[in-house]
Structure formats: C-alpha cells, structure tokens
PDB file of N, CA, C and O in Angstrom, chain B, residues numbered from 101:
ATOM      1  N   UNK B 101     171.998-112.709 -14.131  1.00  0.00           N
ATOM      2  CA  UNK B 101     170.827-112.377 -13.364  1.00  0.00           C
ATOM      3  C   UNK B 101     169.728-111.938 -14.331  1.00  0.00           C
ATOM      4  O   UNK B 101     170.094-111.196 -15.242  1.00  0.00           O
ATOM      5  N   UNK B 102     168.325-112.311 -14.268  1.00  0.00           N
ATOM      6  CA  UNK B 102     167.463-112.280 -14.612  1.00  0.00           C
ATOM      7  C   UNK B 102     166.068-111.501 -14.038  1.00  0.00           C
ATOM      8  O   UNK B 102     165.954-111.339 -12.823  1.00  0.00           O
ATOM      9  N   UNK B 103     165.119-111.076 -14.871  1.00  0.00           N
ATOM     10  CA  UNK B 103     164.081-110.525 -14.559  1.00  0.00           C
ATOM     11  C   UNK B 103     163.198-110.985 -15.042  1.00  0.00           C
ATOM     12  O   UNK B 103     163.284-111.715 -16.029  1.00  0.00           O
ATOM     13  N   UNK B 104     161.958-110.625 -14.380  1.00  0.00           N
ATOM     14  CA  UNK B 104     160.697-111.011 -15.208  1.00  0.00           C
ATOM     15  C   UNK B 104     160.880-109.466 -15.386  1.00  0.00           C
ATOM     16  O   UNK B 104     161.644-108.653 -14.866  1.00  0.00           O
ATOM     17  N   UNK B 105     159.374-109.330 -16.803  1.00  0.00           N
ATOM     18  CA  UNK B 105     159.030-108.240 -17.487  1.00  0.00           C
ATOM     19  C   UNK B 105     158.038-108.100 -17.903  1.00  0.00           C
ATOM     20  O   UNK B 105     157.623-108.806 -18.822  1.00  0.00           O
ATOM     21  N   UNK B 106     157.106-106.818 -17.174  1.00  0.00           N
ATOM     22  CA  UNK B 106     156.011-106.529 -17.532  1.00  0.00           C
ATOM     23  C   UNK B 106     154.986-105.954 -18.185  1.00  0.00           C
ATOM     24  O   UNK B 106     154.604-104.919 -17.640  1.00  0.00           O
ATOM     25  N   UNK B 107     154.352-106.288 -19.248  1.00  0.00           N
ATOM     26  CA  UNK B 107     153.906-105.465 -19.916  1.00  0.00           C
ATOM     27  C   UNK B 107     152.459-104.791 -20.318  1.00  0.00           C
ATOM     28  O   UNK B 107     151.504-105.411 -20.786  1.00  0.00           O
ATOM     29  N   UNK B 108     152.503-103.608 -20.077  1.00  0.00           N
ATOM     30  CA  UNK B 108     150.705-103.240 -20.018  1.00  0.00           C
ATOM     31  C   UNK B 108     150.394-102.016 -20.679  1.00  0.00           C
ATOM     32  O   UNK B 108     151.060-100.982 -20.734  1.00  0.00           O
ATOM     33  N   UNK B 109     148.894-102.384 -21.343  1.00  0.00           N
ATOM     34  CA  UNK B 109     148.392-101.902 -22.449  1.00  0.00           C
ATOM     35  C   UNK B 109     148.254-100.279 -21.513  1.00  0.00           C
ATOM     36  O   UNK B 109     147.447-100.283 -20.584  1.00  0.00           O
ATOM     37  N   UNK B 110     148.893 -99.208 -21.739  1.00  0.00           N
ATOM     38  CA  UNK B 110     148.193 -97.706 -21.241  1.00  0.00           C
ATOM     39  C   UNK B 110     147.387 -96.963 -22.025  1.00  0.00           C
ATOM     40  O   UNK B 110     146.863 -95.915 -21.649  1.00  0.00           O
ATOM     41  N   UNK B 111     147.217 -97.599 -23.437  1.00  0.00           N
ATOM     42  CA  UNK B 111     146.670 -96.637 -24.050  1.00  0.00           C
ATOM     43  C   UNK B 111     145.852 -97.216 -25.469  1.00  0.00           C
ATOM     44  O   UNK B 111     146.753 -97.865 -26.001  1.00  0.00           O
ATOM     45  N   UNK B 112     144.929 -97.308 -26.157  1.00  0.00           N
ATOM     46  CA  UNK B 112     144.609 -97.702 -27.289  1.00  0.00           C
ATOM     47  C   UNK B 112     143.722 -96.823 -27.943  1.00  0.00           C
ATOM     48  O   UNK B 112     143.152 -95.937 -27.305  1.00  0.00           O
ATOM     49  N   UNK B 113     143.513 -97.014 -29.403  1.00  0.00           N
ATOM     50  CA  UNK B 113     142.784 -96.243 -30.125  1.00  0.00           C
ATOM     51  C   UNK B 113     142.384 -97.557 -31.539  1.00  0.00           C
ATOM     52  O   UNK B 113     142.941 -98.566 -31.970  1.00  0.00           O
ATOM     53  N   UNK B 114     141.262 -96.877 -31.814  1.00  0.00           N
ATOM     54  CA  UNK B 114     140.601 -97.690 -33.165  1.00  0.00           C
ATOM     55  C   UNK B 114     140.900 -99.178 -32.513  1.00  0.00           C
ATOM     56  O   UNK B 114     141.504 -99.269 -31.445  1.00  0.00           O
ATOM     57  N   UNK B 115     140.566-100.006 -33.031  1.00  0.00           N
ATOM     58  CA  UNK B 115     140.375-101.046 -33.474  1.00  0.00           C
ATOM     59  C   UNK B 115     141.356-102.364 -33.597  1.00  0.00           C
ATOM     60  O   UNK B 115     141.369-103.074 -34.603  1.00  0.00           O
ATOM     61  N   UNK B 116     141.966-102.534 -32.729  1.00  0.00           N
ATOM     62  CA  UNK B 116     143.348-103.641 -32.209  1.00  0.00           C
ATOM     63  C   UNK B 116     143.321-105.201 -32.607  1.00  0.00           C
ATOM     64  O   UNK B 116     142.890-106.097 -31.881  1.00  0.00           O
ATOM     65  N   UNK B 117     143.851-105.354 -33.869  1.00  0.00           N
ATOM     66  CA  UNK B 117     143.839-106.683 -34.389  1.00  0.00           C
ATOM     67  C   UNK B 117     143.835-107.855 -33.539  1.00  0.00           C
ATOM     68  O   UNK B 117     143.362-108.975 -33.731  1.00  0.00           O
ATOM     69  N   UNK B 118     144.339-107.457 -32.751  1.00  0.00           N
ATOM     70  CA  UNK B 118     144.744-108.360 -31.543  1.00  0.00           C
ATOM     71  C   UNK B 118     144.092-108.565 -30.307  1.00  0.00           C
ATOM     72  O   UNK B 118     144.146-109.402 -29.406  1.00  0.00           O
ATOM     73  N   UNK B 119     143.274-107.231 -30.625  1.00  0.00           N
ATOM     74  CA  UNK B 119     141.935-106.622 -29.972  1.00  0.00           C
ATOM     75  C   UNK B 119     142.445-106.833 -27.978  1.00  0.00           C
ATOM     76  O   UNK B 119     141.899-107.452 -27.065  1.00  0.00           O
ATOM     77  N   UNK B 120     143.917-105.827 -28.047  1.00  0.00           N
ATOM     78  CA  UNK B 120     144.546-105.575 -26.913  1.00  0.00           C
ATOM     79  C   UNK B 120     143.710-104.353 -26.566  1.00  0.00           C
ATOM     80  O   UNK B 120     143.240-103.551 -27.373  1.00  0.00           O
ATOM     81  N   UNK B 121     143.559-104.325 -24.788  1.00  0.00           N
ATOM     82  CA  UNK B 121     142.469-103.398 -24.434  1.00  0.00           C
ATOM     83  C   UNK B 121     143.430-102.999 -23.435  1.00  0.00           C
ATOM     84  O   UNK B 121     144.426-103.672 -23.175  1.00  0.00           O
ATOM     85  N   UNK B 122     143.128-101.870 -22.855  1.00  0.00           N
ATOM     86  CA  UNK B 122     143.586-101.022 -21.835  1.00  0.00           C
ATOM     87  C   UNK B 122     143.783-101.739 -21.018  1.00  0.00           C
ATOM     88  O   UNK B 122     142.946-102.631 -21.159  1.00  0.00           O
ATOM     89  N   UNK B 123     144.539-102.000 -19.991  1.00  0.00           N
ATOM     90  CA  UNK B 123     144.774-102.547 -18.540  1.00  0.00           C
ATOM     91  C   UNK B 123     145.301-104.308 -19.001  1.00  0.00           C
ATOM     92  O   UNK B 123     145.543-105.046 -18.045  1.00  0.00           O
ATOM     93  N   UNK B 124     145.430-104.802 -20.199  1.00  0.00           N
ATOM     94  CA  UNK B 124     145.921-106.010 -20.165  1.00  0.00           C
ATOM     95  C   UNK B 124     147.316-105.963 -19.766  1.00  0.00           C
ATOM     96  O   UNK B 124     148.025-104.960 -19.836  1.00  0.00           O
ATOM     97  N   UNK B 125     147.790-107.494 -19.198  1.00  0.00           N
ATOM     98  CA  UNK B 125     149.212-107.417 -18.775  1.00  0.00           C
ATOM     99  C   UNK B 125     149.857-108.215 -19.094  1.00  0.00           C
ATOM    100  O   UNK B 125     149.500-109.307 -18.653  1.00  0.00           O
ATOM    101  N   UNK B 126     150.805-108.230 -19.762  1.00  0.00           N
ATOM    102  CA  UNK B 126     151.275-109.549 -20.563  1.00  0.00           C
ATOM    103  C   UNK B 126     152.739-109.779 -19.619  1.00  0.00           C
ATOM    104  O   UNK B 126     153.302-108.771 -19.192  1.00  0.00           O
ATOM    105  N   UNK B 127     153.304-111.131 -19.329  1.00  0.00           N
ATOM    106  CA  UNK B 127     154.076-111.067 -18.090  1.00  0.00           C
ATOM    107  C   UNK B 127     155.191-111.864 -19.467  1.00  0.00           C
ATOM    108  O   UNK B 127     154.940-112.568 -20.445  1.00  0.00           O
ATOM    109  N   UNK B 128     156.370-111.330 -18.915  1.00  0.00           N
ATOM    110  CA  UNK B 128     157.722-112.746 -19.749  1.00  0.00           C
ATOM    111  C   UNK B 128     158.303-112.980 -18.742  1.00  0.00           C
ATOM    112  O   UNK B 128     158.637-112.063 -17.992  1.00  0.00           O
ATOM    113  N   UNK B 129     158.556-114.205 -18.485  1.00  0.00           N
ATOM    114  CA  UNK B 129     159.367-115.060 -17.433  1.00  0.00           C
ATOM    115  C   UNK B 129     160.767-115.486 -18.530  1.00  0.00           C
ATOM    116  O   UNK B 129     160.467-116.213 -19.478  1.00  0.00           O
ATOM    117  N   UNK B 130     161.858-115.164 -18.439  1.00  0.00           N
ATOM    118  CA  UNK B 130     162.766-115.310 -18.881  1.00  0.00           C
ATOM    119  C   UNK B 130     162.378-115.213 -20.620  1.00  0.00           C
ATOM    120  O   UNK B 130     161.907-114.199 -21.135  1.00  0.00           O
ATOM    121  N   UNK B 131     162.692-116.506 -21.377  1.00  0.00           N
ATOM    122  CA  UNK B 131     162.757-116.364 -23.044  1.00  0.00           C
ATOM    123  C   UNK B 131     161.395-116.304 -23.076  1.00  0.00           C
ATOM    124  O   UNK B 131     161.063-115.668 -24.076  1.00  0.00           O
ATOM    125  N   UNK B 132     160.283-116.736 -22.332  1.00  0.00           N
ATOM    126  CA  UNK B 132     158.916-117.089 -22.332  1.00  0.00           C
ATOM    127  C   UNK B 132     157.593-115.927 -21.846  1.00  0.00           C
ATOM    128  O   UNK B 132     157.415-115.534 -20.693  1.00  0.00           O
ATOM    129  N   UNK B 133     156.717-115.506 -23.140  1.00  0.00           N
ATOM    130  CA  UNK B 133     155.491-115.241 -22.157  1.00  0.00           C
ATOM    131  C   UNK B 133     154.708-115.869 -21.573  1.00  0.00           C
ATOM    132  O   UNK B 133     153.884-116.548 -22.186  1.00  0.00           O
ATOM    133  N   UNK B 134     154.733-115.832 -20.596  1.00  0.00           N
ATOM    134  CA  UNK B 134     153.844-116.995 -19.456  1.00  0.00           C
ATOM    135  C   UNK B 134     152.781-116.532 -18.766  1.00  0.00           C
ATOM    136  O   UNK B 134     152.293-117.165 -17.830  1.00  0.00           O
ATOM    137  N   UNK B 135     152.235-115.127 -19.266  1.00  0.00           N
ATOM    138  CA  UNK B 135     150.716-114.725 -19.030  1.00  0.00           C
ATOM    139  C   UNK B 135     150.117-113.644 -20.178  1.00  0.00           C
ATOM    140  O   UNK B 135     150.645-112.591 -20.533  1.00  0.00           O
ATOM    141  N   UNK B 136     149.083-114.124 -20.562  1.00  0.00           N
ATOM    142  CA  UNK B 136     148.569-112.736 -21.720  1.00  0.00           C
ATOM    143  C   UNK B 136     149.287-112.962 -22.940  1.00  0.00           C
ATOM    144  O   UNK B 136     150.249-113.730 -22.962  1.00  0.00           O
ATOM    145  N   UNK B 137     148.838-112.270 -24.085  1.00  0.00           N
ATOM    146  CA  UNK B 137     149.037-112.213 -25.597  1.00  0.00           C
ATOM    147  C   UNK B 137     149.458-111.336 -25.942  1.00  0.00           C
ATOM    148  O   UNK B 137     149.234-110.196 -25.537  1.00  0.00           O
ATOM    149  N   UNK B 138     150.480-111.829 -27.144  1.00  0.00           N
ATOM    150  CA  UNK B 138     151.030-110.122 -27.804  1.00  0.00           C
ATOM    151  C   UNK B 138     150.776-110.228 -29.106  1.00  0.00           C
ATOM    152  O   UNK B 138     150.615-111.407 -29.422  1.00  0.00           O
ATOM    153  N   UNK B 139     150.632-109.180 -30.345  1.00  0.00           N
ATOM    154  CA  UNK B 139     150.685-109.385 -31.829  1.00  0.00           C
ATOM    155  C   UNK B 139     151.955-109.198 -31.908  1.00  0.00           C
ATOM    156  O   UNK B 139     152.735-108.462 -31.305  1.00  0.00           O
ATOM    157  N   UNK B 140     152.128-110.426 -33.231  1.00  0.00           N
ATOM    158  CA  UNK B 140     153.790-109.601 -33.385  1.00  0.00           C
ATOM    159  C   UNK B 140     154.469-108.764 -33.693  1.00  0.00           C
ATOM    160  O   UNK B 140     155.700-108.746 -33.678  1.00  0.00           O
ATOM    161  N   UNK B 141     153.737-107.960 -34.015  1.00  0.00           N
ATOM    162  CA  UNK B 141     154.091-106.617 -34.754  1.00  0.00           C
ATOM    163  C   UNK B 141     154.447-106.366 -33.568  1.00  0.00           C
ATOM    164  O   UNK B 141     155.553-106.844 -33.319  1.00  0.00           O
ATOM    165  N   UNK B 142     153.784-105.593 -32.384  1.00  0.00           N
ATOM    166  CA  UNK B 142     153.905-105.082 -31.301  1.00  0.00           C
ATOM    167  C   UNK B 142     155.225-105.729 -30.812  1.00  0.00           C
ATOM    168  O   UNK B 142     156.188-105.011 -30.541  1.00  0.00           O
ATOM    169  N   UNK B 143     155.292-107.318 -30.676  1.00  0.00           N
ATOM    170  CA  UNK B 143     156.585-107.488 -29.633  1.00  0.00           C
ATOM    171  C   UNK B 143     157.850-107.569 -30.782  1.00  0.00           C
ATOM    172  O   UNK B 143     159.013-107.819 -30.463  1.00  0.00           O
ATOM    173  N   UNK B 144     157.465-107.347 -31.966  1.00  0.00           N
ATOM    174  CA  UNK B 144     158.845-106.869 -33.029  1.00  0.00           C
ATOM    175  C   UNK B 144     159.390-104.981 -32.424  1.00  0.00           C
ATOM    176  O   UNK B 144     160.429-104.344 -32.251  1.00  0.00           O
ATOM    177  N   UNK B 145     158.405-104.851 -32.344  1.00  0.00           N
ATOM    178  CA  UNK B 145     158.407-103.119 -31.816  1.00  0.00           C
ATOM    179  C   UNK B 145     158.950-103.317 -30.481  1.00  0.00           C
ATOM    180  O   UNK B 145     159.894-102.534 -30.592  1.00  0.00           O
ATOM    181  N   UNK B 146     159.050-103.738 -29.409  1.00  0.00           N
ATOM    182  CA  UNK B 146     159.374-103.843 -28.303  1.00  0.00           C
ATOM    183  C   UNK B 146     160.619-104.877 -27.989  1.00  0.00           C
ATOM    184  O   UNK B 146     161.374-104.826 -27.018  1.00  0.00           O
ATOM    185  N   UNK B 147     160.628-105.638 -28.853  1.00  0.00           N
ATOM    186  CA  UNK B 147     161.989-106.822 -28.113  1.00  0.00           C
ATOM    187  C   UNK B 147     163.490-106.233 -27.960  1.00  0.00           C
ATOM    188  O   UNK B 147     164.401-106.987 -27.617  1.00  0.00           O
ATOM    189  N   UNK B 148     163.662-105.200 -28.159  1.00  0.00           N
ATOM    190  CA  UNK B 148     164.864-104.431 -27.406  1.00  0.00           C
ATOM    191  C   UNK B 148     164.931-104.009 -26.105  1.00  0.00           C
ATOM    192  O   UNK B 148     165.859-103.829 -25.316  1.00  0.00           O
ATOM    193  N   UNK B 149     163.686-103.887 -26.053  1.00  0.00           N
ATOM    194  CA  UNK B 149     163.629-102.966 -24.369  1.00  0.00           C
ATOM    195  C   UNK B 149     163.269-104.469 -23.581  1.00  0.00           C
ATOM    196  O   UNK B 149     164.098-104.764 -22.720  1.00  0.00           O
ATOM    197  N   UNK B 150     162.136-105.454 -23.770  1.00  0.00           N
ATOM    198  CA  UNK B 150     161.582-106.287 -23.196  1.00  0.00           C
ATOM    199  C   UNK B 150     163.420-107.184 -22.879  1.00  0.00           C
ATOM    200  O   UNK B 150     163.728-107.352 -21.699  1.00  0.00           O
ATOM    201  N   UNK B 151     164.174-107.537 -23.707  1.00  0.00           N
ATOM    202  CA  UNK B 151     165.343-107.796 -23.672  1.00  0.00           C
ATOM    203  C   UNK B 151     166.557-107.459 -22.648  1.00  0.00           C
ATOM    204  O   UNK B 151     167.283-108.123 -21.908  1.00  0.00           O
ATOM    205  N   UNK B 152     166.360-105.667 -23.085  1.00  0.00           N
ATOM    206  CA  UNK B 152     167.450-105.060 -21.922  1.00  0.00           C
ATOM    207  C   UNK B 152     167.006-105.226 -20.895  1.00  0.00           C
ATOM    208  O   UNK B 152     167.709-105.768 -20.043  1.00  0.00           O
ATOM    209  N   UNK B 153     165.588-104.796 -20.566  1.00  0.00           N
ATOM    210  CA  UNK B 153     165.007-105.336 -18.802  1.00  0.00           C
ATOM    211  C   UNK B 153     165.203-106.389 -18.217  1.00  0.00           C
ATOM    212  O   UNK B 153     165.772-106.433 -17.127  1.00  0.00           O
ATOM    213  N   UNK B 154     164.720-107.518 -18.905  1.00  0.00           N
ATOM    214  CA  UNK B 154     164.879-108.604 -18.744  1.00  0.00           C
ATOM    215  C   UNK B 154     166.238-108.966 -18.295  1.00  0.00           C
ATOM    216  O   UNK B 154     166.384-109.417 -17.159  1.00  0.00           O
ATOM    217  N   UNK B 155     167.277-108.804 -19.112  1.00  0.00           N
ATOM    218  CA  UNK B 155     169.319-108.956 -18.912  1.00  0.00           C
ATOM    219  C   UNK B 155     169.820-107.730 -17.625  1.00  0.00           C
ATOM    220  O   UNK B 155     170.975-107.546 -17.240  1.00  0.00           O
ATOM    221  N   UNK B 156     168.482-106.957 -17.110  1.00  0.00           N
ATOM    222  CA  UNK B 156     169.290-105.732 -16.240  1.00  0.00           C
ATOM    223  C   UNK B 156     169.733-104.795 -16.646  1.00  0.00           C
ATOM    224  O   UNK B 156     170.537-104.229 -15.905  1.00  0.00           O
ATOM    225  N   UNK B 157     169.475-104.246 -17.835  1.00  0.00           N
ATOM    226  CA  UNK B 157     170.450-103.552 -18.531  1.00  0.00           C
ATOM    227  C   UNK B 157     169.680-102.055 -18.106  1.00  0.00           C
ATOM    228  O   UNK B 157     168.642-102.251 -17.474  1.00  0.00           O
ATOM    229  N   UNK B 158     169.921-100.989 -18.282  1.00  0.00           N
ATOM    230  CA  UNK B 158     169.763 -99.633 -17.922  1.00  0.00           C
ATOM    231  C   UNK B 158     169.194 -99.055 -18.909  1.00  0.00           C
ATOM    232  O   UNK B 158     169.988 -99.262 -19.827  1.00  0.00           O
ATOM    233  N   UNK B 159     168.290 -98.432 -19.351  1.00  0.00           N
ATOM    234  CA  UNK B 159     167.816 -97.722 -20.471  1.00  0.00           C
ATOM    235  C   UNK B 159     167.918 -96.147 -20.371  1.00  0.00           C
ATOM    236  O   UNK B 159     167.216 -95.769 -19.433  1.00  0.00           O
ATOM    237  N   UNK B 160     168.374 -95.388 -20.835  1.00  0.00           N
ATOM    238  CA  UNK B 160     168.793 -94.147 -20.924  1.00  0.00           C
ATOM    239  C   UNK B 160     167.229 -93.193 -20.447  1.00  0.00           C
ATOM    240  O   UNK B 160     167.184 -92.421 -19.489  1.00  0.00           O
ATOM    241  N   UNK B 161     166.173 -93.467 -21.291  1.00  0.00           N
ATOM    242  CA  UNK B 161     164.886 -93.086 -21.519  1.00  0.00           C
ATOM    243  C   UNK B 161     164.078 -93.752 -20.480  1.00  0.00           C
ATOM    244  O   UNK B 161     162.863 -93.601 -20.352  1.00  0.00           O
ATOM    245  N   UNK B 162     164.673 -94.341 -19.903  1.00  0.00           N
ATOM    246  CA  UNK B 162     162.815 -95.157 -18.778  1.00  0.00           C
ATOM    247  C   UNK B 162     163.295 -93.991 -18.157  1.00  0.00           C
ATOM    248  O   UNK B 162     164.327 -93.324 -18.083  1.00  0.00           O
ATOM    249  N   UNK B 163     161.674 -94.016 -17.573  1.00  0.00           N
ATOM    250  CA  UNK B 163     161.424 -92.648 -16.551  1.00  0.00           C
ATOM    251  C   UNK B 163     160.624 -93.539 -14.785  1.00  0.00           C
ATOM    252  O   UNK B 163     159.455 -93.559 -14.402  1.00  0.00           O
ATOM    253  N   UNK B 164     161.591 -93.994 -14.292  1.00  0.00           N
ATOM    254  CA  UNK B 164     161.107 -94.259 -12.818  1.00  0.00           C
ATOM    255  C   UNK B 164     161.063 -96.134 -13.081  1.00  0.00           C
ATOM    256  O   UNK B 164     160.343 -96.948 -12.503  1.00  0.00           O
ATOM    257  N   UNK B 165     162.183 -96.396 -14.233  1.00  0.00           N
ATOM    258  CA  UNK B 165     162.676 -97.766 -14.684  1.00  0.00           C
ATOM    259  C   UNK B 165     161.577 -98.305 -15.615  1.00  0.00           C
ATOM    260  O   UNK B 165     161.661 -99.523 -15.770  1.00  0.00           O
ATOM    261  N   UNK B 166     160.504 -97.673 -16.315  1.00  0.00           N
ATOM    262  CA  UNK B 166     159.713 -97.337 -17.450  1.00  0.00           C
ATOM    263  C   UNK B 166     159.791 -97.436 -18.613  1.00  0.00           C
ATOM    264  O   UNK B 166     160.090 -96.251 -18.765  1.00  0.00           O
ATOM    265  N   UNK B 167     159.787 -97.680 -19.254  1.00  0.00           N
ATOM    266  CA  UNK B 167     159.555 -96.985 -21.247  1.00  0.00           C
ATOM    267  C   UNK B 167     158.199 -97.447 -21.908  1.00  0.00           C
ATOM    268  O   UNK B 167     157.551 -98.476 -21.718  1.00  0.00           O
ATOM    269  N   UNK B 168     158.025 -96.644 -22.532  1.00  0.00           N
ATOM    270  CA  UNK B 168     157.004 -97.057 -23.413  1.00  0.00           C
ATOM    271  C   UNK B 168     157.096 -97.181 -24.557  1.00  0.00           C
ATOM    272  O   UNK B 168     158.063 -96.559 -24.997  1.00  0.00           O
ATOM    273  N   UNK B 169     156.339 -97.889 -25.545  1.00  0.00           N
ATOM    274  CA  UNK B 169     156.538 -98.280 -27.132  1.00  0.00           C
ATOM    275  C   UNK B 169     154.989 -98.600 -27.937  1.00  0.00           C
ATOM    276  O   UNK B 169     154.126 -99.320 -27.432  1.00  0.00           O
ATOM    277  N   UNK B 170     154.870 -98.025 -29.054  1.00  0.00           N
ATOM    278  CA  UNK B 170     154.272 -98.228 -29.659  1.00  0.00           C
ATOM    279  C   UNK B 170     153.852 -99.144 -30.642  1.00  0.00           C
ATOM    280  O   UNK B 170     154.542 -99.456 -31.613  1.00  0.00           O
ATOM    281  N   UNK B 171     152.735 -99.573 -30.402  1.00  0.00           N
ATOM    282  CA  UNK B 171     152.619-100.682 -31.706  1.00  0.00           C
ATOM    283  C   UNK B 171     152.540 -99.860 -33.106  1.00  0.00           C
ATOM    284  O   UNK B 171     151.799 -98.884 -33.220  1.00  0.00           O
ATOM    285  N   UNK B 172     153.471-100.396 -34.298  1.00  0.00           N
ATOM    286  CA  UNK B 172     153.727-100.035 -35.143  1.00  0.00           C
ATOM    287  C   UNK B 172     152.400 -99.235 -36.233  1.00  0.00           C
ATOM    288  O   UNK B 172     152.353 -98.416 -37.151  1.00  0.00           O
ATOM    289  N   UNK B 173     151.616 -99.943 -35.562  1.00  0.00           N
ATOM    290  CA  UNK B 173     149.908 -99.814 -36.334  1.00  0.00           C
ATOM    291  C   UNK B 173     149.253 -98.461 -36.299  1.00  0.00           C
ATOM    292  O   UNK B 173     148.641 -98.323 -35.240  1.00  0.00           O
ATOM    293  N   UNK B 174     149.155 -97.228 -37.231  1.00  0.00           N
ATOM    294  CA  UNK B 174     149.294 -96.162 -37.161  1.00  0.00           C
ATOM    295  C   UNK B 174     147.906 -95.898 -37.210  1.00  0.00           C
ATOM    296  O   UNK B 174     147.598 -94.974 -36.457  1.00  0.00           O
ATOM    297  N   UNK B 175     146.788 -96.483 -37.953  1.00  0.00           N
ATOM    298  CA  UNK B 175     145.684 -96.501 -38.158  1.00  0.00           C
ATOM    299  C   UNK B 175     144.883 -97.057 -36.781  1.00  0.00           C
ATOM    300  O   UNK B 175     143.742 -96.645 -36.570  1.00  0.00           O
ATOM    301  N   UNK B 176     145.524 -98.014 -35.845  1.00  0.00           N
ATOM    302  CA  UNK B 176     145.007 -98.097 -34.548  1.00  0.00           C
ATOM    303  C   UNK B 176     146.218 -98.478 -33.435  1.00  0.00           C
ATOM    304  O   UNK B 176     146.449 -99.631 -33.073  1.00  0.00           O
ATOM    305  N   UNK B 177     146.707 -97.674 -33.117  1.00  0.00           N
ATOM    306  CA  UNK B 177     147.965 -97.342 -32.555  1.00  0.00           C
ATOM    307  C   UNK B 177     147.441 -97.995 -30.488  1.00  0.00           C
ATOM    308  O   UNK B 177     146.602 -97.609 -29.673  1.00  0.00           O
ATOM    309  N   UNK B 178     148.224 -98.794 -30.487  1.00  0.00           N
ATOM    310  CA  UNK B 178     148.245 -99.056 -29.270  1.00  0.00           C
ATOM    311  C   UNK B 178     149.608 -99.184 -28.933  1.00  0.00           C
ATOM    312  O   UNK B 178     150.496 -99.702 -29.611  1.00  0.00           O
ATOM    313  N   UNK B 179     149.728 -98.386 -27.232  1.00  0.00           N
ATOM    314  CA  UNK B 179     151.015 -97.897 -26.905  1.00  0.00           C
ATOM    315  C   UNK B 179     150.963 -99.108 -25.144  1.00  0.00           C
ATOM    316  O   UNK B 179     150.099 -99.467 -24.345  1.00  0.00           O
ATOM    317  N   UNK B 180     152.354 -99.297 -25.322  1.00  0.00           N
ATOM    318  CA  UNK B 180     152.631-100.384 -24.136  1.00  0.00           C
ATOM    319  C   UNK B 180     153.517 -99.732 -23.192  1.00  0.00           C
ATOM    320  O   UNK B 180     154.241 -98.862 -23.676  1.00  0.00           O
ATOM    321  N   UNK B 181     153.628 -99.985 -21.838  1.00  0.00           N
ATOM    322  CA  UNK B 181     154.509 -99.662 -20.946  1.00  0.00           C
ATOM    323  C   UNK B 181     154.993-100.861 -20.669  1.00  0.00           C
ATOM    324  O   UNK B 181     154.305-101.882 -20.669  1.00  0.00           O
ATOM    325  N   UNK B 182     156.439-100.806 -20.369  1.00  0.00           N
ATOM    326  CA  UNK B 182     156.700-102.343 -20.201  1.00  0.00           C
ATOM    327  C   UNK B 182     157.994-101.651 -19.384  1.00  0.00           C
ATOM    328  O   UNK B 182     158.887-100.892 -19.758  1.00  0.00           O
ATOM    329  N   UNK B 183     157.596-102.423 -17.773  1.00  0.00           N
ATOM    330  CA  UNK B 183     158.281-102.835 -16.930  1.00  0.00           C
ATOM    331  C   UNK B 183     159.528-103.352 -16.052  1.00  0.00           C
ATOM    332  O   UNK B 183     158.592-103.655 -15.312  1.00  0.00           O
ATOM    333  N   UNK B 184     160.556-103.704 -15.478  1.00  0.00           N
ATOM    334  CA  UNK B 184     161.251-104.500 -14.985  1.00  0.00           C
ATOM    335  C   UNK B 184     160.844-105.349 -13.428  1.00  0.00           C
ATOM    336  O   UNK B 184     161.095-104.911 -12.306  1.00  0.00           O
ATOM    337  N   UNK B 185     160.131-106.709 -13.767  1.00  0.00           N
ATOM    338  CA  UNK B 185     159.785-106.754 -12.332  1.00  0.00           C
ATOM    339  C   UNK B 185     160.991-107.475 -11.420  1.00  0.00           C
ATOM    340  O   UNK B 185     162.165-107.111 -11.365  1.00  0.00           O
ATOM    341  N   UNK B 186     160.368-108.597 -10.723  1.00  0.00           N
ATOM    342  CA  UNK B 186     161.409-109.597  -9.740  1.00  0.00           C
ATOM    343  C   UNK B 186     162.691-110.176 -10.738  1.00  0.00           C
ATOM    344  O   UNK B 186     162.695-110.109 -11.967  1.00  0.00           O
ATOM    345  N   UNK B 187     163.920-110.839  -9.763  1.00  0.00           N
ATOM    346  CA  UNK B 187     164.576-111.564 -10.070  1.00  0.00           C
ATOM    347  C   UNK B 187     163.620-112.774 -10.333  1.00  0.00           C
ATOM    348  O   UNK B 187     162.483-112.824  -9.864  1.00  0.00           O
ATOM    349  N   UNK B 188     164.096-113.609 -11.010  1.00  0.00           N
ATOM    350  CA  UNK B 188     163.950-114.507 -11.396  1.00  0.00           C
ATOM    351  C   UNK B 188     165.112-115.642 -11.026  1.00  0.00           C
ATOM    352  O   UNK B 188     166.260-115.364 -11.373  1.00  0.00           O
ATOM    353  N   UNK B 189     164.905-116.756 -10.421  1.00  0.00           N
ATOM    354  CA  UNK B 189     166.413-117.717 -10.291  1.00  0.00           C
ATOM    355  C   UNK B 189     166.662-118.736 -11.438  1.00  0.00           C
ATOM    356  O   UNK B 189     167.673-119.439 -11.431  1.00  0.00           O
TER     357      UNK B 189
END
C-alpha cells in the first residue's frame, strides 16, 4: 500500500538557490514528483521520511502524522513539512 506525499515550504530565510518560497507544494505520487520542484540537497535531507510516508511506515517524531526537515543550507535555511496524503492504487 501506497501514499502520495506532501510537501510544503513553512518557513524560509535568505536567499533559496532554488528560490523555494513559503507556501510552495511539491506533491510525490509514488517513485515520482508529479507537482512542484525540489533542490537536491533538500530532497537528500528528506528522502527518509518522504520514503517512510510514502511505504506507511510510522515515524516516532511526526506530530499529528507531520515532520519537518531542513534544508541542509545554513546560510539560507529553508525548512519543509512533509505530509502523508491519499492511498494511491
């Protein structure tokens, strides 16, 4: 069983290579993002959690099926919430 997984910008500061802004939503439909852009840094920082959601898996730390993660970029730090949405068939 499968999920989609959602992911959205809550927070940014300085200057985003990728020039990710508050309220973007980047969607993964199974192995695939199929709406919106990610840097890779950011989805190197995230493909554990985007993963476990995605497979169903339980995360110790989501708060209301939640987590958040930071893009690695310390000098302009943008932080993601990323989701568990629908099954997927």
């Amino acid at each position: 069983m499968e999920y989609k997984v959602y992911i959205t910008v809550v927070s940014q500061e300085g200057k985003c290579a990728a020039e990710h802004k508050v309220g973007d939503v980047i969607e993964v439909t199974g192995p695939v993002i199929t709406k919106g852009h990610i840097c890779n840094s950011a989805l190197v920082a995230m493909f554990p959690e985007i993963l476990a959601l995605r497979l169903g898996a339980e995360i110790p730390w989501a708060k209301k099926g939640k987590v958040k993660v930071a893009c690695p970029d310390a000098e302009n730090p943008v932080i993601f919430e990323i989701r568990r949405g629908e099954k997927i068939d």
